[in-house]
C-alpha positions as a Markdown table, in Angstrom:
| # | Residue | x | y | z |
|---|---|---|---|---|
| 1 | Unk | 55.5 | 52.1 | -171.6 |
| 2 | Unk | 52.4 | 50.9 | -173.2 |
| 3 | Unk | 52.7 | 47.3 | -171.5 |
| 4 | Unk | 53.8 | 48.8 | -167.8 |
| 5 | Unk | 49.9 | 50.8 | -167.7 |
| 6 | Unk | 48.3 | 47.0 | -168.5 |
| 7 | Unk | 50.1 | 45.3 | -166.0 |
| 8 | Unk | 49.8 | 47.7 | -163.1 |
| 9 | Unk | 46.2 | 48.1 | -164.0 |
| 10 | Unk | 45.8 | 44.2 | -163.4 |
| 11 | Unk | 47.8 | 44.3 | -160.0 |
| 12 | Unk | 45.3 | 46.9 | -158.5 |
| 13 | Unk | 42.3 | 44.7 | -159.8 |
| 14 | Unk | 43.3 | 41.6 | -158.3 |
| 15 | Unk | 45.9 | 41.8 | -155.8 |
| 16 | Unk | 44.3 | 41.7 | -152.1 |
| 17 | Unk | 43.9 | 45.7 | -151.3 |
| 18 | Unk | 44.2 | 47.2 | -147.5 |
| 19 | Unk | 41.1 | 47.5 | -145.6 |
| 20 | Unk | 40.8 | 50.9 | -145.5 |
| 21 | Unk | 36.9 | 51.2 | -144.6 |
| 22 | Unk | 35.9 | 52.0 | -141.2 |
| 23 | Unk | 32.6 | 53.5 | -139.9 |
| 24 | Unk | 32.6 | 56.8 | -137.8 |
| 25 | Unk | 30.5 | 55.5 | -134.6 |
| 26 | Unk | 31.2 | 59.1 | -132.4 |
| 27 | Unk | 32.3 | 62.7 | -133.0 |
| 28 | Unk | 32.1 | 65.5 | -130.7 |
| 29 | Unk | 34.4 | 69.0 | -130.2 |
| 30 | Unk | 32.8 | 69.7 | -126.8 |
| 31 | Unk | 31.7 | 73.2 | -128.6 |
| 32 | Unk | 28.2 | 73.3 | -127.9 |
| 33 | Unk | 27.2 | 73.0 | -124.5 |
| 34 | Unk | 23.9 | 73.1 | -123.4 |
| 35 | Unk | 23.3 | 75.5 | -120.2 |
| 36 | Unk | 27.1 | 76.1 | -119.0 |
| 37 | Unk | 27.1 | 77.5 | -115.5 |
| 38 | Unk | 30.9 | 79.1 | -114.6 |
| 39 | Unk | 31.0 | 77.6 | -110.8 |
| 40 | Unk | 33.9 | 79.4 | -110.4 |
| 41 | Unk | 37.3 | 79.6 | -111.8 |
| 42 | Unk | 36.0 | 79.3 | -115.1 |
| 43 | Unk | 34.9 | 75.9 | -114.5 |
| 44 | Unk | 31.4 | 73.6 | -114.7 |
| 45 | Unk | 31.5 | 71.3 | -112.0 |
| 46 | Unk | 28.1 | 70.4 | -110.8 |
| 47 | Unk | 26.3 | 69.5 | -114.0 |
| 48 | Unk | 27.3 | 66.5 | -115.5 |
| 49 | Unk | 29.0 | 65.7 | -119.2 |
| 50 | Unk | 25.4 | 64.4 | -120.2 |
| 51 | Unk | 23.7 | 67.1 | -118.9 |
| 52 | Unk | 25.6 | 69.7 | -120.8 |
| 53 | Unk | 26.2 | 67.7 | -124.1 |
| 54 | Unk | 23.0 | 65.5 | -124.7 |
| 55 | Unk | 23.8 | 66.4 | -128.5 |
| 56 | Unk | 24.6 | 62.9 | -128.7 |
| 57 | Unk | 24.0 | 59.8 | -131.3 |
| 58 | Unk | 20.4 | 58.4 | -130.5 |
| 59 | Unk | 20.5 | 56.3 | -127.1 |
| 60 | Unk | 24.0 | 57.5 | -126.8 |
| 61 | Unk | 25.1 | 58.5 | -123.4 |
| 62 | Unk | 28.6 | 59.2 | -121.2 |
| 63 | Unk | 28.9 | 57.0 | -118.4 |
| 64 | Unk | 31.3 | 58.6 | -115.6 |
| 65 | Unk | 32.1 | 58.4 | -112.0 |
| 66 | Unk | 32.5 | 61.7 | -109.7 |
| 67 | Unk | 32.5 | 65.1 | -111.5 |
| 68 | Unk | 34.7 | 65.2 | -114.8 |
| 69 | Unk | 34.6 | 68.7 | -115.8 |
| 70 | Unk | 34.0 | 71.0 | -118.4 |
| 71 | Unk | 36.3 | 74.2 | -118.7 |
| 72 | Unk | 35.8 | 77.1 | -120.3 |
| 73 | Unk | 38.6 | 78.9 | -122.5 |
| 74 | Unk | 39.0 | 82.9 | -122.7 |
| 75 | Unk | 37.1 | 83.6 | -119.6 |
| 76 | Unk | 38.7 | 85.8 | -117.2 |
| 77 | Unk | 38.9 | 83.5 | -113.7 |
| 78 | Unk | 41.2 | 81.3 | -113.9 |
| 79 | Unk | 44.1 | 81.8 | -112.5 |
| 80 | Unk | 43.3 | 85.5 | -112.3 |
| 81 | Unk | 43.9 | 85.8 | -115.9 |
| 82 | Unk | 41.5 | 83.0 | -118.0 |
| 83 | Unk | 42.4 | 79.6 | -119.6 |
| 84 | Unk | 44.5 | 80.1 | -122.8 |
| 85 | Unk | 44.9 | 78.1 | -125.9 |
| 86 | Unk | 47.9 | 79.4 | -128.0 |
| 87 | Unk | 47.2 | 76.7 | -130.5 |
| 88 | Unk | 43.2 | 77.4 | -130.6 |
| 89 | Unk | 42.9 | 73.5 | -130.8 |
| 90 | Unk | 40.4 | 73.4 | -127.8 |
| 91 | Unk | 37.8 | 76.2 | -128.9 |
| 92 | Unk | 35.9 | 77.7 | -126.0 |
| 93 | Unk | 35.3 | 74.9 | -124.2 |
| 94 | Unk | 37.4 | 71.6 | -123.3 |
| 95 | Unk | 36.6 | 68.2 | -121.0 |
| 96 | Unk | 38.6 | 67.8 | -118.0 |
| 97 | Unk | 39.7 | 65.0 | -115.5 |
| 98 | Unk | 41.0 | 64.7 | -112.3 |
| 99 | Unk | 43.9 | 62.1 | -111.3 |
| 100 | Unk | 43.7 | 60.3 | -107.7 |
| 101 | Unk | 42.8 | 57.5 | -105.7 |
| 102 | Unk | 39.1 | 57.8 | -106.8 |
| 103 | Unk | 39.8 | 59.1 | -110.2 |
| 104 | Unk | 37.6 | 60.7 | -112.9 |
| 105 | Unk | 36.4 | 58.6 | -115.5 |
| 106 | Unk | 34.4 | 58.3 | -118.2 |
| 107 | Unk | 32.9 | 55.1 | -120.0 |
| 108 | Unk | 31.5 | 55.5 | -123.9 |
| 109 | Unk | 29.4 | 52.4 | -125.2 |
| 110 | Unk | 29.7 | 51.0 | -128.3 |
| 111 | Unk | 29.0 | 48.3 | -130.8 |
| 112 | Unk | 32.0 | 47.5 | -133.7 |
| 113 | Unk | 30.1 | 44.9 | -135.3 |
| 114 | Unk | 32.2 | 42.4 | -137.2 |
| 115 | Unk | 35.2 | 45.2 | -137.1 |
| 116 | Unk | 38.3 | 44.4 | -135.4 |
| 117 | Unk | 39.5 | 47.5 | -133.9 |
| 118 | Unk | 37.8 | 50.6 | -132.3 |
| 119 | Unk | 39.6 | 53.3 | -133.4 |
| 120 | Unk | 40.7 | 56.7 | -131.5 |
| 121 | Unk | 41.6 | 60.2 | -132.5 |
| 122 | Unk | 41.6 | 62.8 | -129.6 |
| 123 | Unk | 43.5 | 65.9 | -128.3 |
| 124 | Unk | 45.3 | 65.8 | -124.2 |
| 125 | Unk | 46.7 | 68.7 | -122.8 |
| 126 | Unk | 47.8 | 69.1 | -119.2 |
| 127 | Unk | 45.9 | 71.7 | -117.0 |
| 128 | Unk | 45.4 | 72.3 | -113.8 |
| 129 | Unk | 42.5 | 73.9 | -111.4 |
| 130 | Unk | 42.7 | 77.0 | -109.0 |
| 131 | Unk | 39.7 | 75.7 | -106.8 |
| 132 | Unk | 37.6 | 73.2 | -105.9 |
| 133 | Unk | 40.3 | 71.4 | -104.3 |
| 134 | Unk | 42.8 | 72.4 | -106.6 |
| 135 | Unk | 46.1 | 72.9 | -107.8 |
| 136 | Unk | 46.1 | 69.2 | -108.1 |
| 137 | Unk | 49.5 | 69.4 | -110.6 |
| 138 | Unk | 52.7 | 69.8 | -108.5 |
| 139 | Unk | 54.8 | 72.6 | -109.1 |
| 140 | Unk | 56.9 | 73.2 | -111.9 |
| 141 | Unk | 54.1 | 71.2 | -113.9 |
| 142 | Unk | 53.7 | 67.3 | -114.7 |
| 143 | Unk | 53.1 | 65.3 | -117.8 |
| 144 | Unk | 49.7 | 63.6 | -117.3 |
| 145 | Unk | 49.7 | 60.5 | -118.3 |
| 146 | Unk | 45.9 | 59.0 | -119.6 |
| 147 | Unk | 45.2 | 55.3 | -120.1 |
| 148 | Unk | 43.0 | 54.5 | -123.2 |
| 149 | Unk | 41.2 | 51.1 | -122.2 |
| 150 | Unk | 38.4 | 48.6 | -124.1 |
| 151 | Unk | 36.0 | 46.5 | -121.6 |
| 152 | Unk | 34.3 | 43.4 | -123.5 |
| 153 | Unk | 30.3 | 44.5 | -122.7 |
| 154 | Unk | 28.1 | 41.7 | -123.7 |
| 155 | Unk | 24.9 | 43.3 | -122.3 |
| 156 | Unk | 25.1 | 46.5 | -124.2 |
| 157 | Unk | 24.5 | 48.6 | -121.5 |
| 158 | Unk | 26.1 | 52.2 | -120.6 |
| 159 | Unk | 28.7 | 51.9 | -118.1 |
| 160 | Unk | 32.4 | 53.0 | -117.4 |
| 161 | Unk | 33.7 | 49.5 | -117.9 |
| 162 | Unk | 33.6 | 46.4 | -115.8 |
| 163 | Unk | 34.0 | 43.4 | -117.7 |
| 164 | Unk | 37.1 | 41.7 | -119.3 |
| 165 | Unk | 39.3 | 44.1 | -120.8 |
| 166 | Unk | 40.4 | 43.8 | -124.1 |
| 167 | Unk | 43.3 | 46.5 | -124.6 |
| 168 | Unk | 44.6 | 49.5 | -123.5 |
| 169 | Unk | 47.1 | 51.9 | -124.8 |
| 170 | Unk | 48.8 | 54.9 | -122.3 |
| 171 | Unk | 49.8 | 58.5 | -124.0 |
| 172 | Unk | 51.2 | 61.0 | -122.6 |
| 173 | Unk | 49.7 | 64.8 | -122.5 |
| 174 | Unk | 52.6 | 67.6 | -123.1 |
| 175 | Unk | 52.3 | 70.3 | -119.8 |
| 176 | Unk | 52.7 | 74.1 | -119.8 |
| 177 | Unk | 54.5 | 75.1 | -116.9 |
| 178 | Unk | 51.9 | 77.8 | -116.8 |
| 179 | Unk | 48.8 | 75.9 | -115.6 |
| 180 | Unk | 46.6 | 77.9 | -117.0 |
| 181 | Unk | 47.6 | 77.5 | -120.5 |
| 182 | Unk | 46.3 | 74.4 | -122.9 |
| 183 | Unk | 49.7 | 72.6 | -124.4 |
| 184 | Unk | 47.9 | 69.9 | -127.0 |
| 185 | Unk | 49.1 | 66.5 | -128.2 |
| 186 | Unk | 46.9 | 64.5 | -130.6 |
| 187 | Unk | 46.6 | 60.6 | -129.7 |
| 188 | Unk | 45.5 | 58.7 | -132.8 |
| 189 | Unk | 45.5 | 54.5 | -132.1 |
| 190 | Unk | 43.3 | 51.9 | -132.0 |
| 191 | Unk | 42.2 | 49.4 | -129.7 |
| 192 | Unk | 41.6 | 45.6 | -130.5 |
| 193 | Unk | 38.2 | 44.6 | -130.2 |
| 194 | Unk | 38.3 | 41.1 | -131.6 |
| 195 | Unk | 38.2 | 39.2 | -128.3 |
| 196 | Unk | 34.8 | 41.1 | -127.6 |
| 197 | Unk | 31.8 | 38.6 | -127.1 |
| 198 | Unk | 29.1 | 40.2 | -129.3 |
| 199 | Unk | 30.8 | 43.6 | -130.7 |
| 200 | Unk | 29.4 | 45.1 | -127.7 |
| 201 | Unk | 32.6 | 46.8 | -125.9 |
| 202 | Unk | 33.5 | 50.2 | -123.3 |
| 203 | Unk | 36.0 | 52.4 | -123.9 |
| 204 | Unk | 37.5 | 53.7 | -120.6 |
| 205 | Unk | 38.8 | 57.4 | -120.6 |
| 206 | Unk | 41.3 | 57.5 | -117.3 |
| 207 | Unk | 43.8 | 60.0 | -116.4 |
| 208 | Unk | 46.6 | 57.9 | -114.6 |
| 209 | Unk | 49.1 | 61.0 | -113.2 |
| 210 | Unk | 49.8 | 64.2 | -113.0 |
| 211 | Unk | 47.6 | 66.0 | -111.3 |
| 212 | Unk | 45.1 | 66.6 | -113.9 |
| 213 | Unk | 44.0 | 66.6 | -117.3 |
| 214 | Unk | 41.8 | 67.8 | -120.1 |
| 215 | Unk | 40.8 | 66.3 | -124.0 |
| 216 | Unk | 38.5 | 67.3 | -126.5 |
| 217 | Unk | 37.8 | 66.8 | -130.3 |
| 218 | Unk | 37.3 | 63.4 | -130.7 |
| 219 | Unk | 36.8 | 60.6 | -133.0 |
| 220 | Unk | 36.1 | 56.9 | -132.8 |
| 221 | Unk | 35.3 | 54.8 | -135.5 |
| 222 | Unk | 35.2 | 51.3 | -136.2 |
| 223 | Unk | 38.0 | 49.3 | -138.7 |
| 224 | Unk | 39.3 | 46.3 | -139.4 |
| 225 | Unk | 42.9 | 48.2 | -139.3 |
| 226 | Unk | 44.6 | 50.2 | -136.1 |
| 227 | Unk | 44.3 | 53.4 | -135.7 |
| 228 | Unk | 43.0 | 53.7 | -139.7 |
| 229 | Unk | 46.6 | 52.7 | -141.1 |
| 230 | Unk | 47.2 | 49.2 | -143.3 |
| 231 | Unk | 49.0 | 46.9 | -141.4 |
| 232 | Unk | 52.2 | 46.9 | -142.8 |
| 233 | Unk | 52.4 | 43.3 | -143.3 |
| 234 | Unk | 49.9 | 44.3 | -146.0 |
| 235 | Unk | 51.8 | 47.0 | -147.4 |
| 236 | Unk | 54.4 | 44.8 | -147.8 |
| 237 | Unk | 53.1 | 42.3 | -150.4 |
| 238 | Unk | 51.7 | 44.8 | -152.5 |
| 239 | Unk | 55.4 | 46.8 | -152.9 |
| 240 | Unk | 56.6 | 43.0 | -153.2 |
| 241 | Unk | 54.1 | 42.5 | -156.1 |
| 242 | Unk | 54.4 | 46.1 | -157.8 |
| 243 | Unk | 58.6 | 45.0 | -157.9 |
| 244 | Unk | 58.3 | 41.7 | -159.8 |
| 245 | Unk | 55.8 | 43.5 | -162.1 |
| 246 | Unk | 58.2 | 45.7 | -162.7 |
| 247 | Unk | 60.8 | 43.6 | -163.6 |
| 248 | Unk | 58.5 | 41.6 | -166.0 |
| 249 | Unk | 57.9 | 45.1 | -167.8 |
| 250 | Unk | 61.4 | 45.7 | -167.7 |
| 251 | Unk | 62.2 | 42.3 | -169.8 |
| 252 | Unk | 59.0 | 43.2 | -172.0 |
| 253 | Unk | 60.8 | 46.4 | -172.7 |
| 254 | Unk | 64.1 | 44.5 | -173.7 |
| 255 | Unk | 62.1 | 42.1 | -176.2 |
| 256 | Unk | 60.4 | 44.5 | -177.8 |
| 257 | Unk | 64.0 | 46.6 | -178.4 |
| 258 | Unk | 66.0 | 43.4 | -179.4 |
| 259 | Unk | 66.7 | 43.6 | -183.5 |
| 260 | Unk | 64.9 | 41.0 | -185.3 |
């Protein structure tokens, strides 16, 4: 055994290692905001997502077109009986999105530098509104399905995306048939950034189908890997590596018992 710790020791040192660095570039649980109003049906329509959260990153802001909305959990309105959250995943009070012709969405700004992916972590439950228009989800529920998509932004400037897009990924929310009650699913991927002119890019928040929507709790960073795991290409080499170093100990270990 004393050769086997030498010669692992030397494959961590200079075999090529994973990328697993990234930089956080956003956070936010939606838990804090500033001035809620219940318009009705336990719901914040008229003030807008930079209005209520302008807890932000410095010169950060949400870009959005219409109303996007922010719900609040455990009030009494809803429905006649409140939004509920089984799970307690959303807190008290959850982001929400409309699906149509002239659709809710929201645009976040961001630079990832020399990284190659923007990276996403975020939790999607159906729901559905009493008001304002509402239900919007048909009944017997629907999936909602929300589309996940990176603009190329050379100017830097807030917006909800306009320029050449870069990727996209769809994921599918999980639906209570009650629509009053949160049902969450947490997305992590990544999008790839590397076509993007300057490291400028837009990532597009869009809720495709169902009816309607809500997220909350999430994360974006910056990486050189998807969605924060190696690429298993990478992975691959190293198990390929650790193998023939282990069958190099193994013959060591036959030397070294051979009779002289």
């Amino acid at each position: 055994m004393r050769f086997i710790a030498p010669l692992m020791a030397a494959a961590v040192a200079l075999w090529p290692t994973p990328a697993f660095a990234d930089i956080l570039l956003y956070s936010q649980d939606f838990e804090h905001p500033d001035g809620f109003v219940n318009d009705g049906g336990d719901i914040n329509i008229f003030r807008t997502i930079n209005q209520l959260y302008h807890d932000q990153p410095a010169g950060f802001v949400f870009s959005q077109t219409f109303t996007t909305e922010t719900l609040l959990i455990g009030g009494t309105q809803a429905f006649g009986q409140g939004y509920k959250d089984p799970d307690g995943r959303g807190g008290q009070y959850v982001v929400s999105q409309l699906s149509d012709a002239n659709d809710d969405r929201l645009g976040l700004a961001f630079n990832v530098g020399a990284f190659k992916f923007l990276n996403l972590k975020i939790d999607i439950s159906g729901i559905d509104l009493d008001r304002f228009g509402g239900p919007f989800v048909p009944p017997g529920g629907a999936a909602p399905v929300y589309r996940f998509r990176l603009f190329d932004n050379p100017s830097g400037a807030p917006g909800v995306g306009s320029g050449s897009e870069l990727d996209f990924f769809d994921a599918t929310a999980p639906f209570n048939t009650s629509k009053n009650i949160f049902n969450w699913s947490q997305v992590v991927n990544g999008l790839d950034a590397s076509g993007s002119t300057n490291g400028n890019v837009i990532l597009q928040i869009d809720v495709l189908s169902g009816g309607y929507a809500a997220f909350d709790n999430i994360v974006v960073t910056a990486a050189d890997v998807r969605g924060g795991v190696p690429e298993p290409a990478t992975w691959a080499s190293m198990l390929a590596g650790f193998a023939l170093l282990g069958a190099a100990a193994r013959r060591r270990r036959s030397v070294s018992a051979a009779p002289c």
